[in-house]
C-alpha positions as CSV (number, residue, x, y, z in Angstrom):
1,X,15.4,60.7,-41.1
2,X,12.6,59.5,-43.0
3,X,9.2,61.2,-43.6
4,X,6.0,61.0,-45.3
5,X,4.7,64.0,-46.8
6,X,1.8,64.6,-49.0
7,X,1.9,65.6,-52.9
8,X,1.3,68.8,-53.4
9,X,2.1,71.1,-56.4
10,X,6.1,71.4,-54.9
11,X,6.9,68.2,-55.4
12,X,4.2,66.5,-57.8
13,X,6.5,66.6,-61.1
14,X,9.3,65.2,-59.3
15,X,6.5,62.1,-57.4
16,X,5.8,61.9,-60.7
17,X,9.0,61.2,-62.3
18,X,9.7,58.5,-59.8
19,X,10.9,55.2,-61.3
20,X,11.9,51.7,-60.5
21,X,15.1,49.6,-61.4
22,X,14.4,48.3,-65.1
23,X,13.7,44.5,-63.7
24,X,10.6,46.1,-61.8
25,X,8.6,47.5,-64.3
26,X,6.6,44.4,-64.4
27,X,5.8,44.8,-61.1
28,X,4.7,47.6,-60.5
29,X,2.7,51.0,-63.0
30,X,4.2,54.4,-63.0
31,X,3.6,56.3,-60.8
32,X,1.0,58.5,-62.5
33,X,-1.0,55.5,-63.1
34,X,-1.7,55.4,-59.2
35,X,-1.9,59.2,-58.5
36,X,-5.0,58.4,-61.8
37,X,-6.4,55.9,-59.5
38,X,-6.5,58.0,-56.4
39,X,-8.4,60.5,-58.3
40,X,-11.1,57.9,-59.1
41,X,-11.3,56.5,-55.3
42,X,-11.6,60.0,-54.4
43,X,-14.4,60.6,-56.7
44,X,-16.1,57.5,-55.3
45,X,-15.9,58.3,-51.6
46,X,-13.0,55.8,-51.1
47,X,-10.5,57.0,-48.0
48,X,-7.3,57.4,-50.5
49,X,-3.6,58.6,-49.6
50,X,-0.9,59.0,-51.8
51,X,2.5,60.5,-49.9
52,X,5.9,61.0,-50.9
53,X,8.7,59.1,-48.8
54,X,11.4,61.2,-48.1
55,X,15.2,61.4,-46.2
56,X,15.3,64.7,-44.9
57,X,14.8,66.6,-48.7
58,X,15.5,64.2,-50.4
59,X,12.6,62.4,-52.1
60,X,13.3,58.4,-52.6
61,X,9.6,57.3,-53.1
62,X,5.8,56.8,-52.9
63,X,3.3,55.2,-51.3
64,X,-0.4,54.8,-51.9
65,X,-2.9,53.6,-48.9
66,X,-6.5,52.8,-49.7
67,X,-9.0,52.2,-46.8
68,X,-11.3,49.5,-48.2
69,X,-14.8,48.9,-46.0
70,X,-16.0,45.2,-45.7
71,X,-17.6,43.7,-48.8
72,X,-16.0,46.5,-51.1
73,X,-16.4,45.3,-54.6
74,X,-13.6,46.6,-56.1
75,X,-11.1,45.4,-53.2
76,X,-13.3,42.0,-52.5
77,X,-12.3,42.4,-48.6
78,X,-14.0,40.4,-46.6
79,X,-13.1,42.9,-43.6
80,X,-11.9,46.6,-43.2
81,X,-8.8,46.5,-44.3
82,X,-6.2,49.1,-45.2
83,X,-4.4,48.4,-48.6
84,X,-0.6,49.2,-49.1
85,X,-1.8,49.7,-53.1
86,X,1.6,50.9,-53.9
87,X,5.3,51.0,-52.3
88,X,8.1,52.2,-54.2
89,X,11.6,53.9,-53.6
90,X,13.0,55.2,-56.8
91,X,16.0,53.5,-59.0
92,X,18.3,55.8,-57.4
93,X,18.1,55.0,-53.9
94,X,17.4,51.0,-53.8
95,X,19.9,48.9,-52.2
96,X,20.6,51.5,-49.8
97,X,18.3,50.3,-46.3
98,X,15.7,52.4,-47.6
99,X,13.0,49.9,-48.4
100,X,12.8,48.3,-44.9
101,X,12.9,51.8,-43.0
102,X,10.6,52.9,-45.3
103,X,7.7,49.9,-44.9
104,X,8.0,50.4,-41.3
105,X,7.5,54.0,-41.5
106,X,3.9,53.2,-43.9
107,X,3.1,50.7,-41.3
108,X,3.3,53.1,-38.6
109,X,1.5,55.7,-40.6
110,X,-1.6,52.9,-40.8
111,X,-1.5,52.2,-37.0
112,X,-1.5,55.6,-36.0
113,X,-5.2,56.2,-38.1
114,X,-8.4,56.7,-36.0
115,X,-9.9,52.9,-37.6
116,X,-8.2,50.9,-35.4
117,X,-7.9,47.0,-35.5
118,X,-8.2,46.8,-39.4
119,X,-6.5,43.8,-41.3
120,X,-3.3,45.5,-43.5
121,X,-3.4,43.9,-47.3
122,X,-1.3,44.5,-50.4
123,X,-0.6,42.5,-53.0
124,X,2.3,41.4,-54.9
125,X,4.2,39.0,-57.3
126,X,5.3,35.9,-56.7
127,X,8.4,36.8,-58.4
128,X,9.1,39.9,-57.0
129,X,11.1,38.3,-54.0
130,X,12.5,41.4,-52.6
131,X,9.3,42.9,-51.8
132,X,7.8,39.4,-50.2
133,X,11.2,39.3,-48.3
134,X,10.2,43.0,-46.8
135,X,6.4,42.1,-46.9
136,X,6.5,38.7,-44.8
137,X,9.6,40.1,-42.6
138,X,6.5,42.4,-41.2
139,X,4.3,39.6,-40.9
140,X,2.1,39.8,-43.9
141,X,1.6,36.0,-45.1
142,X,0.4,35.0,-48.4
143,X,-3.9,34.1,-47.9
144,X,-4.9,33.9,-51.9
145,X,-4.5,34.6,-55.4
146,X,-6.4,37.9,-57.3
147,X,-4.8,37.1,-60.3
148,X,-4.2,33.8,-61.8
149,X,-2.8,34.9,-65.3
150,X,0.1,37.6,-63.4
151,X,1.2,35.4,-60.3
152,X,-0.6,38.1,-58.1
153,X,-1.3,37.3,-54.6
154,X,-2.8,38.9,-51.5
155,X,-0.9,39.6,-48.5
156,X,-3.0,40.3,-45.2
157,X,-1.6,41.1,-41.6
158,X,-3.6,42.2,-38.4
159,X,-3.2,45.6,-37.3
């Protein structure tokens, strides 16, 4: 059964070690380059979760939410909105019905949070067409581009 748990010093080398396939590295920073940025948003007064995704004990992946308030600079939201800012499950344990279960799982997480009827965003590549194949089979559609020069777009859905 899956989980989300947070990071804490049990499991923080091995969230840490987590990797995509080679082909996703473009796509996506290590790991520690998000738990960097949490620190930041943290620092900043920014609602920031990373968690590990997990089968039973087994950890297969991370997550990192973001709750971004209207007219956040950084985010450019142009409503609450919680961002999916990272979704990964490890090399290891792709192609094994882990990434669908697992999205659900986040989504859940996000509807279950006291701010209630907040937009859901996260961005992603154009290219990386497993992740829009999970990301629009939830109903997130494409609304923009953030980043002309990468092929970055925004996903939004309504909570």
């Amino acid at each position: 059964m899956l989980s989300l748990a947070p990071i804490t010093w049990d499991n923080f080398w091995k969230v840490i070690d987590l990797k995509v396939a080679p082909q996703q590295t473009s796509y996506i920073p290590e790991v520690a380059v998000y738990m960097a940025q949490s620190y930041v948003n943290l620092s900043l007064d920014y609602s920031d979760q990373c968690l590990a995704i997990y089968d039973e004990d087994l950890l297969i992946g991370f997550t990192k939410i973001v709750f971004v308030p209207k007219g956040e600079k950084v985010y450019h939201m142009d409503v609450d909105s919680y961002m999916i800012d990272a979704f990964l499950i490890d090399d290891l344990y792709q192609h094994k019905g882990y990434g669908v279960n697992a999205f659900a799982l986040i989504l859940e997480n996000i509807q279950n949070r006291d701010e209630k009827n907040v937009q859901i965003s996260l961005t992603c590549y154009e290219k990386n067409v497993v992740a829009k194949k999970i990301f629009t089979s939830f109903g997130f559609e494409k609304v923009g581009l953030k980043d002309q020069k990468n092929d970055l777009f925004i996903y939004l859905r309504e909570n």
